[in-house]
MIMAR-886298 format. One line per 8 residues: for each residue x, y, z of C-alpha. Coordinates in steps of 0.02 Angstrom, whole numbers. Last residue first. Example, Ala and Ser with C-alpha at 12.3 -4.5 7.8 and 13.67 -1.06 7.14 Angstrom:
REM MIMAR-886298
684:-53:357 | 615:-225:390
//
This chain:
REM MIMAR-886298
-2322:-6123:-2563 | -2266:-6002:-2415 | -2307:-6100:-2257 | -2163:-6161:-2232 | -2086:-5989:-2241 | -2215:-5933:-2086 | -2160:-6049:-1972 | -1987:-6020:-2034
-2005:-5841:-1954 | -1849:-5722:-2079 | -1726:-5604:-2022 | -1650:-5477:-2150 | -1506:-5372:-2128 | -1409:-5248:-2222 | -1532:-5093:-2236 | -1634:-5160:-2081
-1765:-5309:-2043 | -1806:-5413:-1907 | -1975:-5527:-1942 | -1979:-5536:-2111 | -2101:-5678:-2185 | -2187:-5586:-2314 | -2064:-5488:-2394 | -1915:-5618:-2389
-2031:-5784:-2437 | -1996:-5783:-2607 | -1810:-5788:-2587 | -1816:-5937:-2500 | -1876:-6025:-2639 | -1717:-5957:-2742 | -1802:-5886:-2913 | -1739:-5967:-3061
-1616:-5857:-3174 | -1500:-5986:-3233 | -1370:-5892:-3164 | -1446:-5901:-2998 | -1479:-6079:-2979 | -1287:-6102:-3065 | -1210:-5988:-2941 | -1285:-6097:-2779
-1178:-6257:-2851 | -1128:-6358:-2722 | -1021:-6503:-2691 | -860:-6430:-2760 | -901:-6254:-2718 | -882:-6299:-2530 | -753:-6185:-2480 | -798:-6044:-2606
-981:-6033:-2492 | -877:-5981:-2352 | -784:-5847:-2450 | -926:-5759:-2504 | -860:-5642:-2634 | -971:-5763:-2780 | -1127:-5787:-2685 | -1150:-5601:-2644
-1119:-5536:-2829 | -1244:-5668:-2902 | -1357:-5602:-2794 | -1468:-5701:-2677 | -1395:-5651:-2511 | -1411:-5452:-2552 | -1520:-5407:-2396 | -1394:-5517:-2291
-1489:-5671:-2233 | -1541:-5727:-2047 | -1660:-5888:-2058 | -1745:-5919:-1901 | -1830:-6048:-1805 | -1724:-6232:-1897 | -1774:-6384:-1853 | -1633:-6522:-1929
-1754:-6628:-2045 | -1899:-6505:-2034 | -1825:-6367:-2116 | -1718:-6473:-2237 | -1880:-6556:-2308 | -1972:-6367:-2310 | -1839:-6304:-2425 | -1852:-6465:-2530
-2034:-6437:-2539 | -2013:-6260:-2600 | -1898:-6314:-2748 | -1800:-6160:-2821 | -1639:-6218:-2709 | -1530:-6090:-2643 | -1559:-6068:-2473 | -1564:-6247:-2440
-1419:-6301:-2546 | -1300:-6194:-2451 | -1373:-6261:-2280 | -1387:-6441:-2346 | -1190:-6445:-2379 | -1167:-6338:-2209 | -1237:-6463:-2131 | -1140:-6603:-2211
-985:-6527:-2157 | -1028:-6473:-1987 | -1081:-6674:-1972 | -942:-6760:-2052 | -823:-6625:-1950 | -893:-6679:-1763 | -857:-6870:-1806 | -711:-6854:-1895
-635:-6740:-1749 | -484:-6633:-1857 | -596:-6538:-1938 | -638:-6383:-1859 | -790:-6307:-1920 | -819:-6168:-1781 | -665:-6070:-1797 | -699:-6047:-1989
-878:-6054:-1993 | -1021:-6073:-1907 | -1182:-6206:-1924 | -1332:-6208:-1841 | -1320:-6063:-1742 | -1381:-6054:-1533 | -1405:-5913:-1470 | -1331:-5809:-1340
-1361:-5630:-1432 | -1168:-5590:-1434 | -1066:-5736:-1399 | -1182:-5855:-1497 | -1210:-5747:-1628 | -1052:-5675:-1691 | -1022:-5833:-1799 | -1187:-5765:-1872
-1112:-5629:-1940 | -1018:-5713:-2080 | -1179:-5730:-2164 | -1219:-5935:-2217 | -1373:-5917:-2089 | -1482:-6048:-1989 | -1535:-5990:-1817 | -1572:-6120:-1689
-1699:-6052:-1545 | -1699:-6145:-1365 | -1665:-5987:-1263 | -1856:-5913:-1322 | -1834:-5738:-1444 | -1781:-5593:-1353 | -1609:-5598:-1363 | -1613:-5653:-1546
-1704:-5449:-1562 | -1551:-5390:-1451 | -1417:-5464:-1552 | -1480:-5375:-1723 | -1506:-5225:-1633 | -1315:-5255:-1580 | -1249:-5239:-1767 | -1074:-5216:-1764
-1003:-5339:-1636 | -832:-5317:-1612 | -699:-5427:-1631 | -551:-5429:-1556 | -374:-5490:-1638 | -257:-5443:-1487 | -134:-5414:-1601 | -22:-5254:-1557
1:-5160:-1711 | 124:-5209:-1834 | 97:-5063:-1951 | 172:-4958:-1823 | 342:-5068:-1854 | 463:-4908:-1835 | 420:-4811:-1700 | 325:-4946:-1563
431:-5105:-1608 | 594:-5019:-1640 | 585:-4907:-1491 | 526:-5065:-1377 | 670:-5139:-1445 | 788:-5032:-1407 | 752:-4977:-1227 | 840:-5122:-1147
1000:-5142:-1272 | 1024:-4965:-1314 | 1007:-4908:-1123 | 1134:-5029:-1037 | 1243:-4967:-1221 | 1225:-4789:-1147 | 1243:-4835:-980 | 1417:-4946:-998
1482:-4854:-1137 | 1608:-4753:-987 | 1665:-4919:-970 | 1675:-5006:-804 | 1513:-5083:-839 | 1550:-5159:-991 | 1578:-5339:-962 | 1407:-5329:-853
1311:-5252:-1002 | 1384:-5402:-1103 | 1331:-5522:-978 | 1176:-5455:-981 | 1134:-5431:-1150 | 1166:-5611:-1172 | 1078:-5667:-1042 | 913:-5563:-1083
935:-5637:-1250 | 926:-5813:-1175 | 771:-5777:-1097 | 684:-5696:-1209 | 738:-5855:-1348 | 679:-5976:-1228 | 501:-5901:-1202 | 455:-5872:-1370
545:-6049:-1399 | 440:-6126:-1296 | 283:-6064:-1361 | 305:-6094:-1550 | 387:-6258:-1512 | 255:-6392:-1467 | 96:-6315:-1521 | 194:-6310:-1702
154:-6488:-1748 | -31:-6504:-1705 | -129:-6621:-1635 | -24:-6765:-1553 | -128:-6894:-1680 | -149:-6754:-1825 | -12:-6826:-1889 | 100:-6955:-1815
257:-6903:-1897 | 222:-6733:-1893 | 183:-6740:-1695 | 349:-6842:-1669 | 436:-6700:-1763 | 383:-6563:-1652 | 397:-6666:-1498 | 590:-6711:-1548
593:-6493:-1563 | 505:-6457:-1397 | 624:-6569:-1316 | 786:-6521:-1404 | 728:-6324:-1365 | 680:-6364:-1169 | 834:-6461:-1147 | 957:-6315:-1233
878:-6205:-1110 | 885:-6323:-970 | 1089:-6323:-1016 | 1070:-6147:-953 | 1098:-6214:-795 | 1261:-6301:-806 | 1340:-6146:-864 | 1252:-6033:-741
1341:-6120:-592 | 1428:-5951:-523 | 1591:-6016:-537 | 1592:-6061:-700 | 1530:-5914:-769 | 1685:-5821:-733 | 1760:-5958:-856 | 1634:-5970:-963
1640:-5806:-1011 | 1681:-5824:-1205 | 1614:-5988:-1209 | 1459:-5907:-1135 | 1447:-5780:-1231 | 1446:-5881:-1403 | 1314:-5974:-1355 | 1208:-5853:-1305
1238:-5764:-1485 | 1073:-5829:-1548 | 961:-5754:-1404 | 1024:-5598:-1474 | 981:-5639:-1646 | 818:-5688:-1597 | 776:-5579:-1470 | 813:-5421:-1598
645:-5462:-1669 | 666:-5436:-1851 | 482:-5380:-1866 | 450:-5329:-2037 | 524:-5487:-2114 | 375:-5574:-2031 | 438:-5770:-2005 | 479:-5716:-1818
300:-5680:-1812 | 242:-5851:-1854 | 319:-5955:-1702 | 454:-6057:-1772 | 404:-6271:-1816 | 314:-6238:-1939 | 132:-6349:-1955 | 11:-6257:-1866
37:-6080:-1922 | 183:-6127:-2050 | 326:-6033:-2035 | 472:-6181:-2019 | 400:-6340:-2097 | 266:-6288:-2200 | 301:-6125:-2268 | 474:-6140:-2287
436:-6285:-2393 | 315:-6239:-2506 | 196:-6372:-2558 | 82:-6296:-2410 | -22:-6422:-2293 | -102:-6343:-2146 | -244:-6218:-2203 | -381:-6221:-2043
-488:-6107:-2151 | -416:-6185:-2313 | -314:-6083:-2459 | -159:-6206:-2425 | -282:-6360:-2418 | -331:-6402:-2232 | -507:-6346:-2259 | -505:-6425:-2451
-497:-6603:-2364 | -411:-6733:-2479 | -238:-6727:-2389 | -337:-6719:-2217 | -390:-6901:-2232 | -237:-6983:-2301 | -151:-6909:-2142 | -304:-6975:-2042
-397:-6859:-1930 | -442:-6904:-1740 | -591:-7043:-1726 | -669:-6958:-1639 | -825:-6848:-1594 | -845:-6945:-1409 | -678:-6900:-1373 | -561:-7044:-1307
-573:-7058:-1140 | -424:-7191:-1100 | -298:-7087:-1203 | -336:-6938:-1118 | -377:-6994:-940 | -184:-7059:-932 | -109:-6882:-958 | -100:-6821:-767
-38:-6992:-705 | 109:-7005:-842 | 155:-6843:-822 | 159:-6871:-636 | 261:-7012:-655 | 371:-6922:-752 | 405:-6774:-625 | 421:-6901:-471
567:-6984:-605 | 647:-6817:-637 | 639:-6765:-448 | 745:-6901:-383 | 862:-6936:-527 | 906:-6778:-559 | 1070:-6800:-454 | 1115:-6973:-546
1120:-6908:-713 | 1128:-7060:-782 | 1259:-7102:-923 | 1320:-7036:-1094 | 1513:-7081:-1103 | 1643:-6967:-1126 | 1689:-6935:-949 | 1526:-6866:-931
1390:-6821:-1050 | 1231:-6807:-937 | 1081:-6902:-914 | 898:-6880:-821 | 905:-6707:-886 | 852:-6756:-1064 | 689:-6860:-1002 | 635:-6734:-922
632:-6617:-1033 | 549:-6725:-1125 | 405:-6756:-1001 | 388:-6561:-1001 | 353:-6531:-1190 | 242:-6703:-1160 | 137:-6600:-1016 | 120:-6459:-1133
21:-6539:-1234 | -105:-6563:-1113 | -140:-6369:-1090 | -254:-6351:-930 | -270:-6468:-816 | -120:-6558:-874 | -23:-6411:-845 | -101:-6410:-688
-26:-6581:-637 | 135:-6524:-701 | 155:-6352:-582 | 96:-6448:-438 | 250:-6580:-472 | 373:-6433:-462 | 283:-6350:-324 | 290:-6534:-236
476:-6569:-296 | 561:-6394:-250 | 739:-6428:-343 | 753:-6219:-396 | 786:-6263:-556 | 636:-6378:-578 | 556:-6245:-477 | 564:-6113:-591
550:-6223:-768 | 388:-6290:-709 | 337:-6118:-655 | 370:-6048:-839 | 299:-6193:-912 | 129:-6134:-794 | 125:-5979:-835 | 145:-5988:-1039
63:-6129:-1061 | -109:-6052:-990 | -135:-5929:-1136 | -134:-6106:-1262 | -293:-6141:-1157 | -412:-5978:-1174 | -385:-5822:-1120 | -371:-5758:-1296
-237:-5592:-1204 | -124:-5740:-1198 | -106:-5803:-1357 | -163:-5648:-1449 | 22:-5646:-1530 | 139:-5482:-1550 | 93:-5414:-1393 | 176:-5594:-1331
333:-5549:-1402 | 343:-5384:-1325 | 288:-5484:-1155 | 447:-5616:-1168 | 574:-5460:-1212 | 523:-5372:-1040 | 534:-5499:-934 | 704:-5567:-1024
743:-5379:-998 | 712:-5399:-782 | 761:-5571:-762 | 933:-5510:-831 | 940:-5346:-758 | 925:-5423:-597 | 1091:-5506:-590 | 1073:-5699:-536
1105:-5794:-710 | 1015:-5955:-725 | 901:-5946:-562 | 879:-5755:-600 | 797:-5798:-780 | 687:-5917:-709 | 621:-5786:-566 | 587:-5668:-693
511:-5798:-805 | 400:-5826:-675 | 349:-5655:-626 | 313:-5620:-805 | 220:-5762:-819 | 118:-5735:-686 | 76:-5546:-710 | 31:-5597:-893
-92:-5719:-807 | -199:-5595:-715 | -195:-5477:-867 | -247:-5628:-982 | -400:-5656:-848 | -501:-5499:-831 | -580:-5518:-1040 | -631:-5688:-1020
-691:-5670:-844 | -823:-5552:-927 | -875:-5686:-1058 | -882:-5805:-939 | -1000:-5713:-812 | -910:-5648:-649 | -1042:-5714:-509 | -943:-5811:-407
-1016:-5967:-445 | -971:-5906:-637 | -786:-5894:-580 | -825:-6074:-521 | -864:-6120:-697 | -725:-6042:-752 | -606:-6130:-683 | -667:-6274:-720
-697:-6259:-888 | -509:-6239:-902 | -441:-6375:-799 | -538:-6498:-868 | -477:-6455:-1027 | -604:-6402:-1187 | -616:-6541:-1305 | -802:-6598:-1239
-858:-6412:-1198 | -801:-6385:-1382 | -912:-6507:-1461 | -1071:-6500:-1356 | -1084:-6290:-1386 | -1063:-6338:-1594 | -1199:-6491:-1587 | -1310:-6382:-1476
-1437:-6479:-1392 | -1497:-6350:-1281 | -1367:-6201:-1306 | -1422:-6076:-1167 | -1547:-6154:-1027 | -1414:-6183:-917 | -1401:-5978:-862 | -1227:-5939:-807
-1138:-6106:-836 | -1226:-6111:-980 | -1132:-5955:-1038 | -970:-6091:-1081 | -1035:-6111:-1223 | -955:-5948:-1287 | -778:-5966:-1225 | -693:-6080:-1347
-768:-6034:-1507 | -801:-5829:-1503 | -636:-5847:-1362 | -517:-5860:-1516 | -579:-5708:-1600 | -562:-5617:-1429 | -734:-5518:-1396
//
């Protein structure tokens, strides 16, 4: 399954059998951020009979084919030669090989398409396809409904006569488009989630998961690493930051400029000077949006969801021109196929020969223990396994369970009122399994009622407790190596032999009916 999906996808197997995650704090939390748009899609493919986590895996093809048709189409509306909506296809889905974006399936996949669309028929002046194509944005990937509201905003003035005035042309469709923004985002701000309040600046500063070494790391004192390559707070998507890579896009993409002042001219006539101002639009847009979000941090989420997409898609595009136009120039050349080849074929060649240790990232994960899956299976739908092993965020994909606590994906922290809670859990959790006191055990048992305990055979080694990276995150406010160093005997621990009810070479499952009963 998609490491991404494992958090966003999983609850959504109640919509195949309702009796999975009953009064799941992790399930409740992402069906309440998750899009309208997006659980409702596939719910109904659930109606239809294609379980979640199979639709999961049939939708990013579905929605490549999409996007590549759009920014086909895009690409043809700026510059009308084939070749150009055919490489700008072709750089676009190299990049995206390079991300699991798309192939997640979950909402960042759907801002691809539907930008795309947006940016189609905005060209293309078709208002109700135009306005269609915001509405679902909204649906689906709310963020993107401000990148588009920008854009908006830009193209309803122009720099004539050397004055800034309305753009009197763009009037029409620009103001239907920003009233639909407006429309489409309005249930956000008056429906506040039920986990809120969002993250305070002065908030996230002190919180070790946003540190640089965090699971959700965000601030870095470095400061390439923060503003441009950060993963959520740069404002360039992280693979262009990979010195392996070297993406010929980008350079070519950075020459469009240059080409057109060259050909502008020839271009003139054919109108794709005026329209590939919507490129510079889309890039001043996504960039104000990127430093809005900074400046009211974590209020707009985060920083880089506003320009690590567009620009994937701005910079293929505006390549494709530029080798275009400079294909074109040399088509009466006897260079004309060999450089025609160079500039399409290249960077596949690059990618596939000489960056093989830059696989394609569709960051999967596989479940490695499926006995383990198939005894949770069996056990009654209204189970809550407690576990600190990295496994268990495997869990509620995989045997349908419901966990007590996950991490990484599942302890995100920018809801205060979801976060307090994982946080505190996990607290408990760590002291729980480590504390020497039976009747402490038995007060956290009861408090949160926990059926299973899952525990790797070595869980009460020093060796385990000091390479667990989970248990690093929270060594401020818990102290599980001091128990052990001081050689008392975990309470847990005593009741591994006697209260196994799954058990293998790595594995151990233990009944808590049973360790409550252990004196």
């Amino acid at each position: 399954m998609q490491d991404d999906a494992r958090q966003h996808v999983f609850w959504m197997q109640r919509f195949s059998d309702a009796a999975l995650f009953p009064h799941d704090l992790l399930a409740d939390y992402f069906q309440s951020v998750a899009p309208w748009g997006y659980k409702t899609l596939y719910f109904l493919a659930a109606q239809l009979g294609l379980p979640p986590l199979l639709f999961n895996r049939l939708l990013p093809p579905v929605l490549n084919l999409v996007l590549t048709g759009y920014c086909f189409g895009v690409t043809l509306e700026l510059l009308p030669i084939p070749l150009a909506g055919f490489v700008a296809s072709l750089l676009l889905n190299q990049n995206l090989l390079l991300r699991d974006d798309v192939v997640s399936a979950t909402p960042a996949a759907f801002i691809y398409p539907l930008l795309l669309a947006f940016l189609y028929y905005l060209l293309r002046r078709s208002r109700l396809p135009c306005l269609l194509s915001i509405f679902l944005m909204g649906l689906f990937y709310p963020q993107g409904v401000l990148v588009i509201a920008a854009i908006l905003l830009l193209r309803l003035l122009e720099w004539k006569d050397g004055r800034l005035r309305w753009h009197k042309a763009n009037l029409g469709i620009c103001g239907w488009g920003l009233g639909m923004a407006v429309l489409v985002l309005l249930p956000y701000p008056l429906a506040p989630s039920v986990y809120g309040p969002v993250l305070t600046l002065a908030q996230a500063k002190a919180m070790p998961a946003l540190a640089k070494d965090g699971w959700s790391s965000f601030f870095d004192r470095n400061f390439s690493d923060y503003w441009l390559c950060g993963k959520r707070s740069g404002l360039l998507p992280v693979e262009w930051c990979d010195a392996r890579l070297l993406l010929p896009q980008i350079w070519l993409a950075l020459l469009l400029p240059w080409v057109l002042w060259r050909r502008r001219s020839l271009l003139s006539q054919r109108g794709t000077l005026s329209k590939a101002q919507l490129l510079i639009q889309v890039v001043v847009a996504s960039v104000s949006l990127f430093a809005i979000a900074h400046l009211f941090l974590f209020r707009l989420h985060l920083p880089s969801r506003y320009t690590e997409h567009s620009l994937r898609m701005v910079s293929a595009i505006a390549a494709a021109i530029t080798v275009t136009l400079w294909a074109e120039r040399q088509q009466n050349k006897p260079r004309f196929i060999t450089g025609l080849t160079f500039w399409t074929v290249a960077p596949l060649v690059i990618y596939f020969a000489f960056l093989s240790a830059i696989s394609p990232v569709g960051n999967y994960t596989q479940g490695q223990f499926p006995q383990l899956y198939q005894f949770f299976q069996t056990q009654p739908k209204d189970i809550q396994i407690a576990s600190l092993a990295s496994e268990a965020n495997n869990l509620p994909s995989f045997a349908q369970r419901s966990i007590f606590v996950g991490g990484e994906g599942y302890a995100l922290p920018y809801h205060r009122g979801y976060y307090a809670q994982i946080h505190q859990r996990t607290v408990d959790l760590i002291n729980a399994q480590y504390t020497p006191a039976p009747a402490e055990l038995r007060r956290f048992i009861d408090q949160y009622g926990i059926d299973f305990w899952l525990l790797e055979s070595d869980a009460f080694s020093l060796e385990w407790v000091q390479r667990s990276a989970w248990l690093r995150q929270y060594a401020e406010v818990t102290r599980p190596q001091e128990v052990l160093q001081s050689g008392a005997t975990p309470a847990l621990a005593q009741s591994r032999d006697r209260c196994a009810v799954f058990k293998t070479q790595k594995w151990l499952v233990l009944a808590i009916k049973c360790v409550r009963q252990v004196p």
